[in-house]
N, C-alpha and C positions, 0 to 999 in steps of 0.2 A: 768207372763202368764196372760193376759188377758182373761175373760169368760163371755160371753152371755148367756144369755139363758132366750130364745121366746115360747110364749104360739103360739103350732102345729095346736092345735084342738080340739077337745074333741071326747072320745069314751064312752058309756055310762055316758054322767054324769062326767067323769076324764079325769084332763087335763094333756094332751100330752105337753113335751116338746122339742124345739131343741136345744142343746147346743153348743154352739161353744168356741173351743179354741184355741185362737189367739201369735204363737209365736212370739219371739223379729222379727226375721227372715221376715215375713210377711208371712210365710204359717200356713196354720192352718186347723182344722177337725171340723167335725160337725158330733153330734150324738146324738140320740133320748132313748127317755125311751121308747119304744113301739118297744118293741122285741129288744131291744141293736143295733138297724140298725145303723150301721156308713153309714150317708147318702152321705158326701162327705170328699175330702179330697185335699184339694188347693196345689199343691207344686210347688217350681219354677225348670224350666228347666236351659241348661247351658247358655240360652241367658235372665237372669234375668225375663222370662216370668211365670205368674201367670196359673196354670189351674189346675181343677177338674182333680183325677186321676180315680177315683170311680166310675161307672156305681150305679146306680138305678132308683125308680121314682120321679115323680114332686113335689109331693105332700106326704102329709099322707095318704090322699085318696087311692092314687096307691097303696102304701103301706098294706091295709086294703085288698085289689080286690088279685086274685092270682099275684102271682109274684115267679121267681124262686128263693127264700130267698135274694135278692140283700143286702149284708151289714150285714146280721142277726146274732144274735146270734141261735147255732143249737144245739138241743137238746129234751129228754133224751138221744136218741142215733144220731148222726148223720149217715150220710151215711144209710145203707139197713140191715134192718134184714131177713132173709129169710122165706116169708109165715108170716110175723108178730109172729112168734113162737121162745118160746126157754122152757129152761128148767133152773132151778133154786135149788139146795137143792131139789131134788127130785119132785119138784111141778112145772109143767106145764102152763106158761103164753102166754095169747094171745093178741097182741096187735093190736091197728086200721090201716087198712092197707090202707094206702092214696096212695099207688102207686100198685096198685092191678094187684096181688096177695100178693105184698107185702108194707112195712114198712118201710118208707121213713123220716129221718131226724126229727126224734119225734114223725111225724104222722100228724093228721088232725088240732091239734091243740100245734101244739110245743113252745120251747120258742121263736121263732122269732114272737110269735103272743101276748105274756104277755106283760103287763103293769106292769113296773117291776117301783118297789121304789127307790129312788134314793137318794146321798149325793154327794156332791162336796171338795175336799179337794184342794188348791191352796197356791203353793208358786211361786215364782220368776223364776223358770226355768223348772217349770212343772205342769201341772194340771191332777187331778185323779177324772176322774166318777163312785162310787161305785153303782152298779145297785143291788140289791136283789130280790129273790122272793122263793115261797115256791111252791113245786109242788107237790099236792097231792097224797097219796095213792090210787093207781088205776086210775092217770091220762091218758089216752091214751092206759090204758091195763097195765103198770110199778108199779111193787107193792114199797111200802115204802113213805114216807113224805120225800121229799129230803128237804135241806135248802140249796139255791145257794147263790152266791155271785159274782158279774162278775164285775172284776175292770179295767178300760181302760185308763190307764197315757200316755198321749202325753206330751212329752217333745220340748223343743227349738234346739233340733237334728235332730228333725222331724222323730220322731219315734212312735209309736202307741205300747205301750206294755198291754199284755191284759192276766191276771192272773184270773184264777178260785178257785174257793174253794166250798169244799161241804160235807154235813152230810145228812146221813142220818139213820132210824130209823125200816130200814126192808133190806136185801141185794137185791141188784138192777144194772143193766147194768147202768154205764157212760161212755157216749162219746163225748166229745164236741169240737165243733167247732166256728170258726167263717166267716162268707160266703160272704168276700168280693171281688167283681168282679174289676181286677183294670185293667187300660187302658192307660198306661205309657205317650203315645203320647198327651194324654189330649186331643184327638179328639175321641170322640166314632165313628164318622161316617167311621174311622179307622179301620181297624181289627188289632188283635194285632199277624197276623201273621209272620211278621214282627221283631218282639221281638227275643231277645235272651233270650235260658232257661238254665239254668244249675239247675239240682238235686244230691242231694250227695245220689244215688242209684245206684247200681245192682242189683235189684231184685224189683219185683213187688208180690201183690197175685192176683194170675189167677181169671178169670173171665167168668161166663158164659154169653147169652147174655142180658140177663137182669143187669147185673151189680151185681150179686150174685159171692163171692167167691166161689170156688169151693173146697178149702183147701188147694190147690199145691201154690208152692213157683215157679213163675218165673223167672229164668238167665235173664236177657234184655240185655246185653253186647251186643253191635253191631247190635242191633236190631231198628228197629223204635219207640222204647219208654226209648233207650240209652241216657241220658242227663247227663253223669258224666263227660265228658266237656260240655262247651257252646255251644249250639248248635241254629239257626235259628229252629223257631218252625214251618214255612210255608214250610223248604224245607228237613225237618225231618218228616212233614204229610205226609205220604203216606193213603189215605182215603179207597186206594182200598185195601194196608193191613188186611190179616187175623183180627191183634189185633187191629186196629181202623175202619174198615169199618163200624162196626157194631152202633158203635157211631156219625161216621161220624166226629170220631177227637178223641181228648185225655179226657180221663174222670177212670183217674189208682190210685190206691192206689201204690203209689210208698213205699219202706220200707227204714227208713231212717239208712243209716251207719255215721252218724258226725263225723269228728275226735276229737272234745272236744264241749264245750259247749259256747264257743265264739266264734264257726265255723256257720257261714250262712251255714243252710241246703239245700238252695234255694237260687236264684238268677235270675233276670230278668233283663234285659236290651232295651231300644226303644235307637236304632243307633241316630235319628234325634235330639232328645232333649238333650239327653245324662241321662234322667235320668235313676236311679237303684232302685230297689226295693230287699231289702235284708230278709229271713224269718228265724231267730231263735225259736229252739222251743225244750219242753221236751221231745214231743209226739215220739212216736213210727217209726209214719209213716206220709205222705202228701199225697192231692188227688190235683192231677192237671187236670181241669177241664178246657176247650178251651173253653167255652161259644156256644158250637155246635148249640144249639138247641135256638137259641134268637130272629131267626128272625120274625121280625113283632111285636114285644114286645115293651110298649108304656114307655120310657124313659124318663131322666131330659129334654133330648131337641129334642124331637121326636119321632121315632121308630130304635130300634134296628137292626142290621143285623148279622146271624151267627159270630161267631168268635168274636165280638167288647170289650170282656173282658175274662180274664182268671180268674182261683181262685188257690189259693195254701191255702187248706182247712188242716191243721197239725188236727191230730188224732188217736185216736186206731185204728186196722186196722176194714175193715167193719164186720157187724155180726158175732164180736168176739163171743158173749152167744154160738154162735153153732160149735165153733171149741175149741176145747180146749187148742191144740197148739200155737193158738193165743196167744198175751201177752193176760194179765188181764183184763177184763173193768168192773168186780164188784167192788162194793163200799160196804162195810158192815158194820155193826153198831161200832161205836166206832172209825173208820179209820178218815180223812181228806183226802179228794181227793186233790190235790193245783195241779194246770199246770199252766206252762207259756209260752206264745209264742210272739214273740216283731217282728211286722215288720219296715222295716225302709227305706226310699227311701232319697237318698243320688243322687247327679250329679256327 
């Protein structure tokens, strides 16, 4: 495996890098220490062609300006806590509500904004970027010292496998994610409605219109957020739909049923090129996001337009802290958090 790695820029003072890592194959990814943003990601289609599957911006710069996490590592919580509130062993926490009234994907300053540490580990058929960082007691309103560790092995199979690990030293909501927007066609000026989706789901958690669980479990069988076969994602939108108008597309915590664990939970398809994108992972559950909301947003080579990247974000399900029924997303003193989740784009 081949690796580069380019001085980005600098943010106070420290310097940003880009990493690239180049398989036997000719495709390869690029990723940054400044919030873990995998900025691109080259793979060939079935006519031996080269291209960018990844949506984000041009620069670091972009990167820095708001942006919707393109690429990021997400965290303390992804997804929405409700009112930035929960409750904990009795004691009451308030966190900063960057999407107000509530509490969005870490908040104002999550981990897709850290300058995280880094080491590189590299043999013959694979390279691993180990990323760290520590996120303070009462970072964003999150009580405890967490200690992360966010490991990113791209292999010569062309797969992106991305391992977490974490301690910490007071009990604390974890959810993490990671928020890459991909665009199969390797043309963003594309929508990727187009795409075939398959989810290994029945069931969703209901949602109000904010994007708040409300605590019910929903059946989707046969419904317009059914994707337990393959399904076109352009002529399964129904936008005037009850459950999607309100988004103006898909944006669902789907609940995952796997049949084992070398079963892709997820699967994507662009008809033209042939390639696939497959999503293994330990999490609970996946949010499929249609990229509704992008237009006008300033890109690698342009501006964006609704629909031009989807995300399959694997996760706990949203504002576990306030349902109890919820699987688990405390972490408490003594435990090891580890998740894994491997995407892999195959022709």
């Amino acid at each position: 495996m081949q690796i580069t790695k380019t001085k980005w820029g600098n943010i106070d003072t420290i310097d940003i890098f880009l990493f690239k890592f180049l398989g036997s194959s000719g495709q390869y990814i690029a990723i940054t220490n400044y919030g873990g943003i995998v900025h691109s990601w080259f793979c060939l289609d079935k006519n031996g062609k080269l291209e960018d599957v990844l949506l984000g911006c041009k620069d670091l710069e972009g990167y820095q300006n708001r942006h919707p996490y393109f690429g990021a590592i997400i965290g303390r919580c992804a997804n929405r806590i409700a009112y930035g509130k929960f409750s904990l062993d009795g004691q009451d926490y308030t966190l900063q509500c960057n999407l107000p009234p509530h509490h969005l994907h870490g908040g104002n300053v999550g981990f897709d904004k850290k300058i995280w540490d880094y080491e590189i580990i590299n043999d013959a058929h694979q390279a691993t970027l180990i990323l760290k960082t520590v996120s303070q007691d009462g970072e964003e309103g999150y009580p405890g010292n967490l200690d992360l560790c966010v490991k990113y092995t791209y292999t010569d199979e062309n797969q992106l496998i991305i391992k977490y690990e974490a301690t910490t030293d007071k009990p604390t909501p974890l959810n993490l994610t990671n928020h890459c927007y991909f665009n199969l066609s390797g043309n963003t000026n594309k929508s990727i409605l187009d795409h075939e989706m398959f989810i290994q789901s029945n069931t969703v958690t209901e949602s109000d219109l904010f994007l708040i669980p409300t605590g019910n479990i929903l059946d989707i069988r046969d419904t317009v957020l059914d994707f337990s076969t393959s399904t076109n994602i352009g002529q399964r939108m129904d936008i005037s739909h009850e459950l999607l108008k309100h988004q103006k597309g898909y944006d669902h915590n789907f609940i995952l049923n796997p049949e084992n664990q070398n079963t892709p939970v997820a699967i994507a398809k662009e008809p033209i090129t042939g390639r696939i994108l497959k999503v293994y992972t330990d999490r609970p559950a996946i949010q499929l996001y249609t990229g509704n909301w992008l237009y006008g947003l300033d890109g690698k080579n342009g501006t964006y337009q609704d629909y031009a990247g989807f995300c399959l974000e694997t996760q706990c399900y949203p504002d576990a802290p306030n349902h109890l029924h919820f699987p688990n997303s405390i972490l408490r003193p003594g435990e090891v958090f580890i998740s894994e989740t491997t995407y892999k784009v195959e022709i």
